[in-house]
ZADO-1210 file (C-alpha; in nm, 4 decimals, padded with zeros to 6 digits):
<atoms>
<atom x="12.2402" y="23.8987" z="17.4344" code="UNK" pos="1"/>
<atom x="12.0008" y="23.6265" z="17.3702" code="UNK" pos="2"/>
<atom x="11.9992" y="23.7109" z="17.0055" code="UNK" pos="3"/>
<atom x="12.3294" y="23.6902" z="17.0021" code="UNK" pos="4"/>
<atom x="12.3495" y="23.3717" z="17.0929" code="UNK" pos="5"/>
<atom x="12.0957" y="23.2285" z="16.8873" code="UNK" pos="6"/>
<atom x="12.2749" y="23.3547" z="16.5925" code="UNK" pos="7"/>
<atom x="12.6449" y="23.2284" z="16.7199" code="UNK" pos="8"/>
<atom x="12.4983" y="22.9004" z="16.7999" code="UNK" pos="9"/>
<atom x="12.3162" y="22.8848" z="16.4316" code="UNK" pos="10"/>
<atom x="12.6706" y="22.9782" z="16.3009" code="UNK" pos="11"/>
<atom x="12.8243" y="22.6625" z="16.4718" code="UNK" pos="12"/>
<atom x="12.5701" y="22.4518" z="16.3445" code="UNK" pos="13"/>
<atom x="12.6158" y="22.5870" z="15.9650" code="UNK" pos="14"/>
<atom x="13.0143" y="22.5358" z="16.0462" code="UNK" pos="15"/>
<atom x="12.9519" y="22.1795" z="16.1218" code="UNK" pos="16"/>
<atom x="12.7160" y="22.0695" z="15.8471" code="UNK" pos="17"/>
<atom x="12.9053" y="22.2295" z="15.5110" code="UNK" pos="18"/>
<atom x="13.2361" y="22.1059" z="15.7233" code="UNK" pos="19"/>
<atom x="13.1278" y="21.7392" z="15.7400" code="UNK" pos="20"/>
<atom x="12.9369" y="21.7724" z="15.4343" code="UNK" pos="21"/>
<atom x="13.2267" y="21.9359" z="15.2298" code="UNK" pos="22"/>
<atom x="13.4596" y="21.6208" z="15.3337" code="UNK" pos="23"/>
<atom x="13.1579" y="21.3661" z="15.2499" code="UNK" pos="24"/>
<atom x="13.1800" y="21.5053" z="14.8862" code="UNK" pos="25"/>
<atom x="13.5577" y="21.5475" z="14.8071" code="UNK" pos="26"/>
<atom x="13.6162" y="21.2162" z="14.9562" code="UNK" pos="27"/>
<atom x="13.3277" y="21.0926" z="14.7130" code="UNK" pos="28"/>
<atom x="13.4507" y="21.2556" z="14.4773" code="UNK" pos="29"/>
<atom x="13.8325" y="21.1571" z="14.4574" code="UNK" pos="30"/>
<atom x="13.9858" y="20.8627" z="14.2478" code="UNK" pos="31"/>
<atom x="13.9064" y="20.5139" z="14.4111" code="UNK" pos="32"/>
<atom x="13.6758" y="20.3972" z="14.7350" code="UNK" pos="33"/>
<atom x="13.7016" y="20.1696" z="14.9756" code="UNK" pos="34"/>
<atom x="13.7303" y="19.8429" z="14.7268" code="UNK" pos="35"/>
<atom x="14.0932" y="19.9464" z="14.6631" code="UNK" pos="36"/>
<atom x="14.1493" y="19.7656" z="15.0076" code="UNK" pos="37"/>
<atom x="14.0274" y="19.3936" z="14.9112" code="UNK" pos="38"/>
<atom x="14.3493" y="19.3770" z="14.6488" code="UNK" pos="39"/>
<atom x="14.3492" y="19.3364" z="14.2396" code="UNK" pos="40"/>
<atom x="14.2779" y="19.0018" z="14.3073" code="UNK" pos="41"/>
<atom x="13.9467" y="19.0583" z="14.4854" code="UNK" pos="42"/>
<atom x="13.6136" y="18.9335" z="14.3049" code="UNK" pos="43"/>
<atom x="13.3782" y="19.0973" z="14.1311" code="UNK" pos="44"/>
<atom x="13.1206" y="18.9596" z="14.3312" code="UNK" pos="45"/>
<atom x="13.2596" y="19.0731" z="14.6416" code="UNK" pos="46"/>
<atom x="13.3323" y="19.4316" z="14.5313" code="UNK" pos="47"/>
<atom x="12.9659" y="19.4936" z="14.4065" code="UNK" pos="48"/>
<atom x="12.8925" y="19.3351" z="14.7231" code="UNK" pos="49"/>
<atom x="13.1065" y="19.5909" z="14.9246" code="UNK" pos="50"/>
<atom x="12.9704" y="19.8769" z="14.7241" code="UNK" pos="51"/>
<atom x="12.6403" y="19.7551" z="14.7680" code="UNK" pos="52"/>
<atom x="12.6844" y="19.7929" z="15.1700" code="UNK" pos="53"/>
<atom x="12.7945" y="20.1076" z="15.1758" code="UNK" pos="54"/>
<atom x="12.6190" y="20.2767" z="14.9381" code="UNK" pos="55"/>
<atom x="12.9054" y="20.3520" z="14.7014" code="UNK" pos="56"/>
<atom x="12.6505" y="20.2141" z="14.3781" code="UNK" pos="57"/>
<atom x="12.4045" y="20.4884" z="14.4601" code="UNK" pos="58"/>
<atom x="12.4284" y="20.8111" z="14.2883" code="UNK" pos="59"/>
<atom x="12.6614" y="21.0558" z="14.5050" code="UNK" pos="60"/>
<atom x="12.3973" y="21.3173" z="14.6124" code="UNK" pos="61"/>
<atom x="12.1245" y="21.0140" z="14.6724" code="UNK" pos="62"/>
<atom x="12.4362" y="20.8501" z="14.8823" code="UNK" pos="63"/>
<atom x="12.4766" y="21.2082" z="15.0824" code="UNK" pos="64"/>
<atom x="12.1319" y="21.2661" z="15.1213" code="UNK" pos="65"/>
<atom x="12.1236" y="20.9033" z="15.3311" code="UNK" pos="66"/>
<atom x="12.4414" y="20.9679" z="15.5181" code="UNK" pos="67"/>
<atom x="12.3161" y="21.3200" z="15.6498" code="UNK" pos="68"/>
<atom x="11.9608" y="21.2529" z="15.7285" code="UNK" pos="69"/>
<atom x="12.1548" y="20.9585" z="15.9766" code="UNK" pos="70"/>
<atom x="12.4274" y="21.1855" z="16.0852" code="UNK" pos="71"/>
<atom x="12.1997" y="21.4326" z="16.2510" code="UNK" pos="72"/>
<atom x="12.1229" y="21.1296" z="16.4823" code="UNK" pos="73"/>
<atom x="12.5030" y="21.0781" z="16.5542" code="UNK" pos="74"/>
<atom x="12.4886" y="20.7865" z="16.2966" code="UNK" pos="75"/>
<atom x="12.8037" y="20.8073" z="16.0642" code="UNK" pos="76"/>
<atom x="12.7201" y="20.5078" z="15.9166" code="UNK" pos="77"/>
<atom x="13.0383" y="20.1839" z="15.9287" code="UNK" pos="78"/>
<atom x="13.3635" y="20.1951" z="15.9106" code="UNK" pos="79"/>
<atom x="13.5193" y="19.9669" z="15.6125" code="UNK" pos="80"/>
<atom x="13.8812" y="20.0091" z="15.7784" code="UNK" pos="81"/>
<atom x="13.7747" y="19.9301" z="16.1460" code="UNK" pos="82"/>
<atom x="13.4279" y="19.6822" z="15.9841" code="UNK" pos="83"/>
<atom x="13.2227" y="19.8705" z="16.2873" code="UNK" pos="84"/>
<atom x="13.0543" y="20.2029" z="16.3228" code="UNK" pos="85"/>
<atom x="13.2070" y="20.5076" z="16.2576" code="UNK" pos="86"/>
<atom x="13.0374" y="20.6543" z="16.5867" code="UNK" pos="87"/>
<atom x="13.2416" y="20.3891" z="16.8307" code="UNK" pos="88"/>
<atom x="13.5781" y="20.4671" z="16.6508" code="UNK" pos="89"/>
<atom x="13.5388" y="20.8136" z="16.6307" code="UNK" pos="90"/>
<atom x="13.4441" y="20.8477" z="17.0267" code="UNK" pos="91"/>
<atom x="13.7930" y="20.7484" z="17.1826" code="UNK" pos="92"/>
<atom x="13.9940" y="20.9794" z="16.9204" code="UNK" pos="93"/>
<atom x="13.7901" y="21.2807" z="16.9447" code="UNK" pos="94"/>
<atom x="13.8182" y="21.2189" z="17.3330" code="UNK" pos="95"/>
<atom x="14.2261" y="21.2216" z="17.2935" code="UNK" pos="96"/>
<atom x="14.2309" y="21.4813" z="17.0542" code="UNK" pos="97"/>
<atom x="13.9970" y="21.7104" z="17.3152" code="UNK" pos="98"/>
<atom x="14.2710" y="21.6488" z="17.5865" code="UNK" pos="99"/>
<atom x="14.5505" y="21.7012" z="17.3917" code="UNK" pos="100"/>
<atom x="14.3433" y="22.0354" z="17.2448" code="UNK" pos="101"/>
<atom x="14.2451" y="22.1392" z="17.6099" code="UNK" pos="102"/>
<atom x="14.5937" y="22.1004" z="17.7839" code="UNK" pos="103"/>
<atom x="14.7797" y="22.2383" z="17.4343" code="UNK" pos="104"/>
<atom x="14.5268" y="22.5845" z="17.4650" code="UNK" pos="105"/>
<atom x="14.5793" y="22.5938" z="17.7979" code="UNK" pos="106"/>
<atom x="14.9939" y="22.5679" z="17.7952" code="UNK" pos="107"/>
<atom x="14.9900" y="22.8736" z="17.5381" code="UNK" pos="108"/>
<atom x="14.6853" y="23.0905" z="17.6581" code="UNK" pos="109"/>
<atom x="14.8355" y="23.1431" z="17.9854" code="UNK" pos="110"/>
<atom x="15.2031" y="23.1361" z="17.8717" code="UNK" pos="111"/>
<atom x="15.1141" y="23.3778" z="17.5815" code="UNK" pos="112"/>
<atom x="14.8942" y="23.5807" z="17.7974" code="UNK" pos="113"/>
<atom x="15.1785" y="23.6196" z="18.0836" code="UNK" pos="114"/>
<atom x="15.4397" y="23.6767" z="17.8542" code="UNK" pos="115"/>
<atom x="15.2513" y="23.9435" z="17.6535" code="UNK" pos="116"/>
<atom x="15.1579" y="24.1195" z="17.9776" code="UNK" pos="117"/>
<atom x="15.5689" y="24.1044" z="18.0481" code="UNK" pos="118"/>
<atom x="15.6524" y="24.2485" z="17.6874" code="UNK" pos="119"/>
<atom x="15.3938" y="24.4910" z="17.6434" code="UNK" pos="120"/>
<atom x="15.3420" y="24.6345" z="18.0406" code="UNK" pos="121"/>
<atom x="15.6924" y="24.8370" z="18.0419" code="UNK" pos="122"/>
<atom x="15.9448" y="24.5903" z="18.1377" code="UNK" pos="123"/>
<atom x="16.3116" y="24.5847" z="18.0972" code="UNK" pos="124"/>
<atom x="16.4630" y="24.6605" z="17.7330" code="UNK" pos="125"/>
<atom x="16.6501" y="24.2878" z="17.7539" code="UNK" pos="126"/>
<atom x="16.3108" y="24.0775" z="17.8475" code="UNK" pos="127"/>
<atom x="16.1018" y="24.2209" z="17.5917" code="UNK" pos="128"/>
<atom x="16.3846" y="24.2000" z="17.2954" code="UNK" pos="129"/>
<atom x="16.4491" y="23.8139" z="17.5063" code="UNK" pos="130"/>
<atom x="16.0312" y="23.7553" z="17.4513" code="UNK" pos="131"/>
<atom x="15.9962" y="23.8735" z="17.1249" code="UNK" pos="132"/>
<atom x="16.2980" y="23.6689" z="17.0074" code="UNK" pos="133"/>
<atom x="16.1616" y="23.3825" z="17.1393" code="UNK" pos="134"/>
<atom x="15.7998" y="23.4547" z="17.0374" code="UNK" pos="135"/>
<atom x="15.9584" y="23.4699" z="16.6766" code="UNK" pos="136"/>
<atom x="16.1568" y="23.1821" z="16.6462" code="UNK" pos="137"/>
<atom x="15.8122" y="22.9878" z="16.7607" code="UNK" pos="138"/>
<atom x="15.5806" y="23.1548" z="16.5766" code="UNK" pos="139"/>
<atom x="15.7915" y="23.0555" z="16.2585" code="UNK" pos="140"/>
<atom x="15.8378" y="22.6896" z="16.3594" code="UNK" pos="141"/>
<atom x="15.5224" y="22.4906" z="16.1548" code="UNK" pos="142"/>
<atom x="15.3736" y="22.1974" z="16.4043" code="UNK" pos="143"/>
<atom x="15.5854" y="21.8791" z="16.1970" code="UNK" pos="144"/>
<atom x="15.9209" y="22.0721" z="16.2786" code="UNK" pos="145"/>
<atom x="15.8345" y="22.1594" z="16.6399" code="UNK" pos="146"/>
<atom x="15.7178" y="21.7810" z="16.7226" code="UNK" pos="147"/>
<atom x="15.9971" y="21.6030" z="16.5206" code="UNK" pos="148"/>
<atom x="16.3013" y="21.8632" z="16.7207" code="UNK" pos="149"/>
<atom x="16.0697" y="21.7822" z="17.0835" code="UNK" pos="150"/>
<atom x="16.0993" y="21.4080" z="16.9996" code="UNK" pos="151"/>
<atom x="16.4360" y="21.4103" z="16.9014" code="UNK" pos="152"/>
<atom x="16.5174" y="21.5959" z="17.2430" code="UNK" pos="153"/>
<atom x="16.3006" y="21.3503" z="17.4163" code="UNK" pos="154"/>
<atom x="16.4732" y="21.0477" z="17.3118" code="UNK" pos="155"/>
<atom x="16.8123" y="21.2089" z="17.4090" code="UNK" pos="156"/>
<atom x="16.7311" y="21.3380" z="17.7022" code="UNK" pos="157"/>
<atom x="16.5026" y="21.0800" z="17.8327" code="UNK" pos="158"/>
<atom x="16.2736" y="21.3107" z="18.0278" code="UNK" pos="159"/>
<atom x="15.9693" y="21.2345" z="17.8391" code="UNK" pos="160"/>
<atom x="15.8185" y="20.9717" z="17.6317" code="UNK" pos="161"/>
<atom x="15.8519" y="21.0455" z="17.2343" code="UNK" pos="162"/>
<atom x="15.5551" y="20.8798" z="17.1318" code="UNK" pos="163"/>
<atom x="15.2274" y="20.7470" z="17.2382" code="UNK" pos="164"/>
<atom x="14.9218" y="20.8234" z="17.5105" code="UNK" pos="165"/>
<atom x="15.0273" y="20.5800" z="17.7636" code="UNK" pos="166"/>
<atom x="15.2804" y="20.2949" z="17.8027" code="UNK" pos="167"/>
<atom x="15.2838" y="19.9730" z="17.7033" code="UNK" pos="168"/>
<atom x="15.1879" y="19.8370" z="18.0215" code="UNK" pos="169"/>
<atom x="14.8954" y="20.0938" z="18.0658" code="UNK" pos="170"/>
<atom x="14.6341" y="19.8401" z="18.1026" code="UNK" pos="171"/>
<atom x="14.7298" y="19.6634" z="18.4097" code="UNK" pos="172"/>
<atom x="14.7528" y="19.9927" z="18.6035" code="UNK" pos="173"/>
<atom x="14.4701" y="20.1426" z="18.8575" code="UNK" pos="174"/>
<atom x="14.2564" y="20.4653" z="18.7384" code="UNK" pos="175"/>
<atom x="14.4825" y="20.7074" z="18.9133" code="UNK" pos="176"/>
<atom x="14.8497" y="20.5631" z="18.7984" code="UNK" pos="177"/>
<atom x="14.6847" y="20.5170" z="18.4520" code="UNK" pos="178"/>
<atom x="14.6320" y="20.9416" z="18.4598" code="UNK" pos="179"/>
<atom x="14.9407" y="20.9765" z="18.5947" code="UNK" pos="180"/>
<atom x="15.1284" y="20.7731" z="18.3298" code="UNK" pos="181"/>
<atom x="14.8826" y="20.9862" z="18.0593" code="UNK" pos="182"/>
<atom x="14.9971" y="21.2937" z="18.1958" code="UNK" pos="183"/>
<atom x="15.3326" y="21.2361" z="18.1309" code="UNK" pos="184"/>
<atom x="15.2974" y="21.2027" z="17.7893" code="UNK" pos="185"/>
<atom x="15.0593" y="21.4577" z="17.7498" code="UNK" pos="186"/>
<atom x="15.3056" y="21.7282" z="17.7773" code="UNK" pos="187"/>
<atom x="15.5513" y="21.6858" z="17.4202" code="UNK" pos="188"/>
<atom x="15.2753" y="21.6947" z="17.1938" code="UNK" pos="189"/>
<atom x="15.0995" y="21.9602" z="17.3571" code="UNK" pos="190"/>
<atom x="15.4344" y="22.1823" z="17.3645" code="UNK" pos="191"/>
<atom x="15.4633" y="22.1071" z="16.9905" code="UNK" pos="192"/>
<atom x="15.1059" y="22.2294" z="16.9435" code="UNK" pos="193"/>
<atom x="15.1164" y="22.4834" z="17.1722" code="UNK" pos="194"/>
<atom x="15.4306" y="22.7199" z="17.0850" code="UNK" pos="195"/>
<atom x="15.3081" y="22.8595" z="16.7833" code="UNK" pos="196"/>
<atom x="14.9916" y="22.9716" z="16.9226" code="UNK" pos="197"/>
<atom x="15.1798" y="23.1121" z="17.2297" code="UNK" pos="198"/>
<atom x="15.3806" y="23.3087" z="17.0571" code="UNK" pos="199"/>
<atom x="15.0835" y="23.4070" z="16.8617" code="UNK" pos="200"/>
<atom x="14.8602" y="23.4954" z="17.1954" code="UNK" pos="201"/>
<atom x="15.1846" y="23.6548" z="17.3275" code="UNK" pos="202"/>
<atom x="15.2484" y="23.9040" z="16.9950" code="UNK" pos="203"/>
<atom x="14.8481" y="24.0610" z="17.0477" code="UNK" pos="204"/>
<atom x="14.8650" y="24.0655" z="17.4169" code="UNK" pos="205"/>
<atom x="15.1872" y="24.2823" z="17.4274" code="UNK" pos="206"/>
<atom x="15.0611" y="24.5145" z="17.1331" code="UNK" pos="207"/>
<atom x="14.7297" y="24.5341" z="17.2819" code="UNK" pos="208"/>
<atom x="14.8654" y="24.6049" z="17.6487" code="UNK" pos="209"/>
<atom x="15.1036" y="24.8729" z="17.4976" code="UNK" pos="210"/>
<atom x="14.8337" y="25.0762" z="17.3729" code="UNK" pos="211"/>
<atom x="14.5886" y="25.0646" z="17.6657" code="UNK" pos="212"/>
<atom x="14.8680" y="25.1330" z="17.9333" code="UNK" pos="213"/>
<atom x="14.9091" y="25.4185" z="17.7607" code="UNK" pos="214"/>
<atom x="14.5194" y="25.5588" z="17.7993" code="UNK" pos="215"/>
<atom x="14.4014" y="25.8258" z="18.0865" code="UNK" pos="216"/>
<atom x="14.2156" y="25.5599" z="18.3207" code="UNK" pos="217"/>
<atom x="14.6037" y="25.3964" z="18.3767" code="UNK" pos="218"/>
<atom x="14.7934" y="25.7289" z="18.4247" code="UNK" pos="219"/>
<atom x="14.4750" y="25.8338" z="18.6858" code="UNK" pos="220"/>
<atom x="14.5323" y="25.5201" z="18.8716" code="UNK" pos="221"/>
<atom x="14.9416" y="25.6003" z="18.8200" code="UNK" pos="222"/>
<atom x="14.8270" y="25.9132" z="18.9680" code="UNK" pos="223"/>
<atom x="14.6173" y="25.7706" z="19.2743" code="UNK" pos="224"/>
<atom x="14.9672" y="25.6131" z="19.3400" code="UNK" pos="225"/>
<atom x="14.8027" y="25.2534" z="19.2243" code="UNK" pos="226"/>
<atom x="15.0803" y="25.0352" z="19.3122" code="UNK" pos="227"/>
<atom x="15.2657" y="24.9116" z="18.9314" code="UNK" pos="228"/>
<atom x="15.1177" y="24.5048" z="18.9580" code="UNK" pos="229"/>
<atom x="14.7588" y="24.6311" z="19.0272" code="UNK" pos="230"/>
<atom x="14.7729" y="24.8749" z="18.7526" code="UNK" pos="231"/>
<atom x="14.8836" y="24.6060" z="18.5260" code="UNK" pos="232"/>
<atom x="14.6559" y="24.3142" z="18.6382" code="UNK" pos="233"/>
<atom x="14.3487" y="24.4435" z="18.7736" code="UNK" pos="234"/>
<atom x="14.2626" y="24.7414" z="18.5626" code="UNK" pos="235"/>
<atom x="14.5036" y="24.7193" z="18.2493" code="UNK" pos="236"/>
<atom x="14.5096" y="24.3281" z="18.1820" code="UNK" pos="237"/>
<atom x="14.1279" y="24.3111" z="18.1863" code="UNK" pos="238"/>
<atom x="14.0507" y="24.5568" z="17.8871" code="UNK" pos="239"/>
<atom x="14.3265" y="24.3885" z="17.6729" code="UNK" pos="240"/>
<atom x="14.1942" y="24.0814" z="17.6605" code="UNK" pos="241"/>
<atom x="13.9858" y="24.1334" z="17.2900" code="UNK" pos="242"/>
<atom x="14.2686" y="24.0412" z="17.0831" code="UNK" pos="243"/>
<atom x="14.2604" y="23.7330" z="17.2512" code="UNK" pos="244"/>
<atom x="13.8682" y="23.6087" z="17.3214" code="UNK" pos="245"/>
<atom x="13.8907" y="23.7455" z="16.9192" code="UNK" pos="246"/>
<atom x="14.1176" y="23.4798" z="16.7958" code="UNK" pos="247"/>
<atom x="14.0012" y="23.1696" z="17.0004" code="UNK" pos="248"/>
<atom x="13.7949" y="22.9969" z="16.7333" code="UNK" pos="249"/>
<atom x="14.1026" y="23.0741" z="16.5085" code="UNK" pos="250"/>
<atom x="14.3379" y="22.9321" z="16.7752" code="UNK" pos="251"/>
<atom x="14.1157" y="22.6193" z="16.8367" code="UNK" pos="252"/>
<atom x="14.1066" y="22.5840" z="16.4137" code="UNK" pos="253"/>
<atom x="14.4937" y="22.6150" z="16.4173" code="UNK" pos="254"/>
<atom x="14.5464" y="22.3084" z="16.7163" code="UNK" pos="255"/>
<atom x="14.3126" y="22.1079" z="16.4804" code="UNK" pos="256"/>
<atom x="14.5333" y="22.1477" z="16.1659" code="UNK" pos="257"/>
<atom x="14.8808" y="22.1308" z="16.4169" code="UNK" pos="258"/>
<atom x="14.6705" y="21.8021" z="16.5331" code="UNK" pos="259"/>
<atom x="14.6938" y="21.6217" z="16.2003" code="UNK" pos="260"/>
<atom x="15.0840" y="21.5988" z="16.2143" code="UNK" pos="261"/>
<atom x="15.1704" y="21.5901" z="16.5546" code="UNK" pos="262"/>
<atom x="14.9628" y="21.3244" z="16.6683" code="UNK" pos="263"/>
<atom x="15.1081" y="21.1149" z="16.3636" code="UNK" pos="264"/>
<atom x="15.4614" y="21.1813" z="16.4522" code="UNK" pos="265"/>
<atom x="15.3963" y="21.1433" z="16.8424" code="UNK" pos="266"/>
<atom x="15.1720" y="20.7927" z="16.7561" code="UNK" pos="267"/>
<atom x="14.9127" y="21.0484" z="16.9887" code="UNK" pos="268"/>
<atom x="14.5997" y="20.8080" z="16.8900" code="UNK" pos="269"/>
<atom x="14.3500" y="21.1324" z="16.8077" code="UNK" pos="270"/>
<atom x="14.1389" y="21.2513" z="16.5059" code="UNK" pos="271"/>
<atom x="14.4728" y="21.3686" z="16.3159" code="UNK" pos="272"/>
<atom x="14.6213" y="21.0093" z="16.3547" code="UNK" pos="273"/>
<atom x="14.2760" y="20.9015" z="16.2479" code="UNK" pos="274"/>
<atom x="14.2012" y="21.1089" z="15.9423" code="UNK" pos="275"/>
<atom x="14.5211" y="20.9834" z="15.8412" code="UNK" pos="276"/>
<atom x="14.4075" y="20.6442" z="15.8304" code="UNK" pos="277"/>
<atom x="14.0640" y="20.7240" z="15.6954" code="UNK" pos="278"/>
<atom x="14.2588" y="20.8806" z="15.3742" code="UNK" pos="279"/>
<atom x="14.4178" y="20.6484" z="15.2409" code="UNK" pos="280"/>
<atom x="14.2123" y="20.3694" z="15.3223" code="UNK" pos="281"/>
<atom x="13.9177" y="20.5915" z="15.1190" code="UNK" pos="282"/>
<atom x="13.6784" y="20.5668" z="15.3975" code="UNK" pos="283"/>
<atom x="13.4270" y="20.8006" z="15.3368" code="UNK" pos="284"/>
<atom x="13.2352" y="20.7495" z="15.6353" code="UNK" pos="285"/>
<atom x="13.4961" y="20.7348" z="15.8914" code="UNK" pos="286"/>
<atom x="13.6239" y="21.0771" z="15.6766" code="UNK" pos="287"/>
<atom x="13.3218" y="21.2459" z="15.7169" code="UNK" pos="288"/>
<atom x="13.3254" y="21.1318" z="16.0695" code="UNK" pos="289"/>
<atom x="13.6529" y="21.3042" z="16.1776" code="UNK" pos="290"/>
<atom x="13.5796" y="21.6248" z="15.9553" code="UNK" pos="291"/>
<atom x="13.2217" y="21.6847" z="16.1956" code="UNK" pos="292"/>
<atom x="13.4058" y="21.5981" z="16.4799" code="UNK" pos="293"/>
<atom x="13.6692" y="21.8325" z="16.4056" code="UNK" pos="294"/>
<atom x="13.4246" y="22.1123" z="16.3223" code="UNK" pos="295"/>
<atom x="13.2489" y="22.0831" z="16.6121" code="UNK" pos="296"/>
<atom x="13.5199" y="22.1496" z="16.8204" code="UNK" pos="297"/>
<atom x="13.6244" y="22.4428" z="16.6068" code="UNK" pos="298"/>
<atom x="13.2477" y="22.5622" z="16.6106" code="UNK" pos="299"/>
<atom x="13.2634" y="22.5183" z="16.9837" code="UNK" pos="300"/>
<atom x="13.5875" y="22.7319" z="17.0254" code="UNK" pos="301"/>
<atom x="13.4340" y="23.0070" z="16.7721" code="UNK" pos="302"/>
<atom x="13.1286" y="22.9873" z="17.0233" code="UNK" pos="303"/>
<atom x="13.3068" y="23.0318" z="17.3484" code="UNK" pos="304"/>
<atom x="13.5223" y="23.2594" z="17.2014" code="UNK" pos="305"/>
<atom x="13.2337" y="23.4881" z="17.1195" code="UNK" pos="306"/>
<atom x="13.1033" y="23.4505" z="17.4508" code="UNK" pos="307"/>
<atom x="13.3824" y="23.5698" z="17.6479" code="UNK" pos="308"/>
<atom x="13.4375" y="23.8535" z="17.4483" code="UNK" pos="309"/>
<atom x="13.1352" y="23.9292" z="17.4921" code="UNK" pos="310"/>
<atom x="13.1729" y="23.8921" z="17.8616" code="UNK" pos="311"/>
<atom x="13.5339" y="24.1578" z="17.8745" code="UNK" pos="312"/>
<atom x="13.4058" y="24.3877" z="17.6304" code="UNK" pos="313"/>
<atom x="13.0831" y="24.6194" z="17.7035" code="UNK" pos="314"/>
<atom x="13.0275" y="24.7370" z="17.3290" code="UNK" pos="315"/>
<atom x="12.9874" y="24.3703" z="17.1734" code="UNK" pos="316"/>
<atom x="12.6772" y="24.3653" z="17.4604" code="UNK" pos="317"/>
<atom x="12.5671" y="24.6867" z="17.3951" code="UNK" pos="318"/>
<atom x="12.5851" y="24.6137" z="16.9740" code="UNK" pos="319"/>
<atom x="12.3878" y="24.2853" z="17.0464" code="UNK" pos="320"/>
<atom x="12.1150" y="24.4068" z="17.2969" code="UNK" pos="321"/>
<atom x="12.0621" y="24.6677" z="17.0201" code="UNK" pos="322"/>
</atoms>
């Protein structure tokens, strides 16, 4: 098991240097830098100046050499769009993007697993053709559509904000009504995030519960007259959880790309909304910034997800203490 983790952990950190060093490079790389923001009628001068600061008149693998050997100590180097470091900027959006992340995975995890466990445990004809039309209009809905149908819903309904991570008046609350007022806008971007992967989590739960209620452990506890729940949740639910601790990482890497377009059309103020910004203001540093913290998180989901499959399924301990 040790080894195991060793080599999942030297995985993550691969993941998270050719991730942050892929986006250093293409964002070197494309037409235009950061001088494009001080206007045609900016000085020469001042643009060799600006180059000069952040090492945009070095040679590109001289200028990525720098960067990394200072990114390893959490130094990203400045920000030209924000004129401070990238390491203060990126810190409050990779926070919000981790909430909005946590509370989106955790909406369609249990949803998806509940719902699968419905669908795939027996139930009635009409709820599992009910779940898997619903888990198929979802699954087909990208992130953009999904967040632009919840807002419009939002604003005519009036249940829920349509945009932002707090109100307008945010700063003059106390600790506890400032959570509050964050938790009630958590909840539309994190449904438009989360209903894709639910219906995801909820289309390999069912399939995977269909095939285990259907080995000789279940019809011996059938047998044992097991009451139906127990069957289902104690000893059936358990061993169909693979599917799931499987595609965690792949979930996590799927919030991250949702991420980019919801938080821009819910003003959610996260790495998506971020990365935006970095673009097309050609910050490289700020770029490369967002892309490590956005690989980390994935590298961290990939991680835990090995881990707790690991944890539900004997062989994957048995493979890695051999």
């Amino acid at each position: 098991m040790r080894a195991f983790l060793v080599r999942r952990v030297i995985f993550a950190l691969v993941l998270v240097a050719c991730a942050s060093s892929t986006a250093f490079l293409l964002t070197r790389a494309a037409p235009g830098d950061v001088t494009t923001q001080l206007g045609p009628f900016a000085k020469p001068a001042e643009v060799a100046a600006v180059r000069a600061r952040f090492g945009l008149d070095r040679p590109v693998l001289e200028q990525w050499a720098v960067w990394a050997s200072r990114a390893v100590r959490l130094d990203f180097g400045d920000s030209f769009l924000y004129n401070r470091p990238v390491a203060s900027v990126l810190a409050p959006a990779a926070l919000n993007t981790a909430i909005l992340a946590v509370v989106a995975l955790t909406i369609a995890t249990a949803s998806g697993i509940f719902l699968g466990v419905i669908g795939g445990s027996g139930g009635s004809a009409g709820t599992r053709a009910a779940i898997r039309a619903v888990s198929a209009v979802c699954v087909s809905l990208p992130p953009l559509l999904t967040s632009l149908v919840l807002v419009f819903l939002a604003a005519r309904t009036g249940l829920l904000p349509t945009g932002g991570m707090s109100s307008s008046s945010a700063g003059d609350l106390s600790w506890g009504a400032w959570l509050i007022d964050v938790a009630w806008h958590v909840p539309l971007p994190a449904l438009a995030l989360a209903l894709p992967i639910t219906a995801t989590f909820e289309r390999l739960q069912s399939q995977a519960m269909t095939e285990v209620v259907g080995q000789p452990f279940v019809a011996a506890a059938r047998a044992r007259g097991v009451p139906r729940g127990a069957i289902v949740w104690r000893h059936a639910w358990p061993v169909s959880l693979r599917p799931i601790c499987a595609v965690l990482g792949v979930a996590i890497g799927a919030l991250l790309s949702g991420s980019f377009v919801v938080e821009y059309v819910t003003t959610w103020p996260g790495l998506g909304r971020l990365m935006y910004e970095a673009l097309r203001a050609r910050d490289i540093y700020l770029v490369a910034g967002c892309a490590t913290a956005g690989s980390a998180f994935l590298a961290c989901g990939t991680l835990a997800g090995d881990l707790l499959l690991a944890a539900v399924d004997p062989r994957v301990r048995e493979e890695t203490a051999a």
